[in-house]
C-alpha positions, 0 to 999 in steps of 0.5 A: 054090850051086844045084848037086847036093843043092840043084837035086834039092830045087828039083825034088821042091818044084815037083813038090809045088807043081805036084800041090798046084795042079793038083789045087786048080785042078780039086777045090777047086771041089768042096769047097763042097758037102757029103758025103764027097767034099767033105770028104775033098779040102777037108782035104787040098786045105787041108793040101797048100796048108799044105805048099807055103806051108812049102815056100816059107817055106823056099826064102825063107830060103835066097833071102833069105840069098843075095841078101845074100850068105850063103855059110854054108849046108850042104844036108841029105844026103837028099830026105828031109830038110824043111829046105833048110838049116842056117845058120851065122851064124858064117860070115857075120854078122848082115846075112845072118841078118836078110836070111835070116829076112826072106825067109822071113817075107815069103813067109809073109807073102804066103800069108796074104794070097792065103789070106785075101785071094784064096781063095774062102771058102765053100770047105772047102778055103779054110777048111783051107788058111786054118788051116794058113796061120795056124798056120805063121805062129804057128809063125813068131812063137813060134820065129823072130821071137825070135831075130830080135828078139834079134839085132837087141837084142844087135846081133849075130849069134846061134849056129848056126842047126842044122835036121839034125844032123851025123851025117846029113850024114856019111850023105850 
């Protein structure tokens, strides 16, 4: 499963993570004063942490589905792509689709608790990192929880989950 498409999208994100960290462990300090400097690196100090949460809420998803035993993946065909997969709950089953939503939900879940519970407040770079959390949890809630509820009131699985359409797959 972790081969190709899927190892080089396991690379770019920790990349990501590893800039978005590195530059939080030595700017965000800065970001409790005022003026420009502070501003400017506690927005986007704030936004890449907003980032590197939906990255992991991603690879959650895609860690949640294996460890049930999906094998209904398919991997976009670019680095471009923000998604690490589309899902077919037809080739596996309900199990897999709730395991699969779960593991998504508890890495978003766990971010709210490091934003909220462990980021030092007076910070601007909390603050923003704080609102990008709770709006990627809201997202959350709006458009996946529904149809996890739905899925788990209907006992059963739900249609294709697409993320990337077909004809970018026939580009890979």
């Amino acid at each position: 499963m972790m081969d190709g498409i899927f190892r080089k999208l396991a690379l770019r994100d920790a990349i990501v993570l590893a800039l978005v960290t590195t530059a939080w462990l030595i700017v965000a300090p800065f970001t409790g004063g005022t003026g420009p400097f502070a501003d400017l690196f506690g927005v986007l100090l704030g936004i890449g942490f907003g980032i590197s949460v939906f990255l992991l809420h991603e690879w959650g998803h895609l860690l949640g589905g294996l460890a049930a035993g999906s094998r209904a993946f398919r991997a976009p065909a670019t680095l471009r792509s923000i998604y690490l997969f589309s899902y077919d709950v037809k080739k596996d089953g309900r199990g897999t689709f709730l395991a699969m939503s779960f593991g998504g939900f508890a890495v978003t879940g766990a971010a709210l608790v490091v934003a909220y519970g462990m980021l030092p407040a007076e910070l601007l770079a909390t603050r923003v990192a704080r609102g990008s959390v709770a709006f990627l949890a809201s997202l959350t809630v709006l458009l996946e929880f529904p149809l996890v509820l739905v899925s788990l009131v209907r006992h059963q699985s739900l249609p294709t989950v697409e993320v990337f359409a077909e004809e970018e797959q026939a580009r890979g």
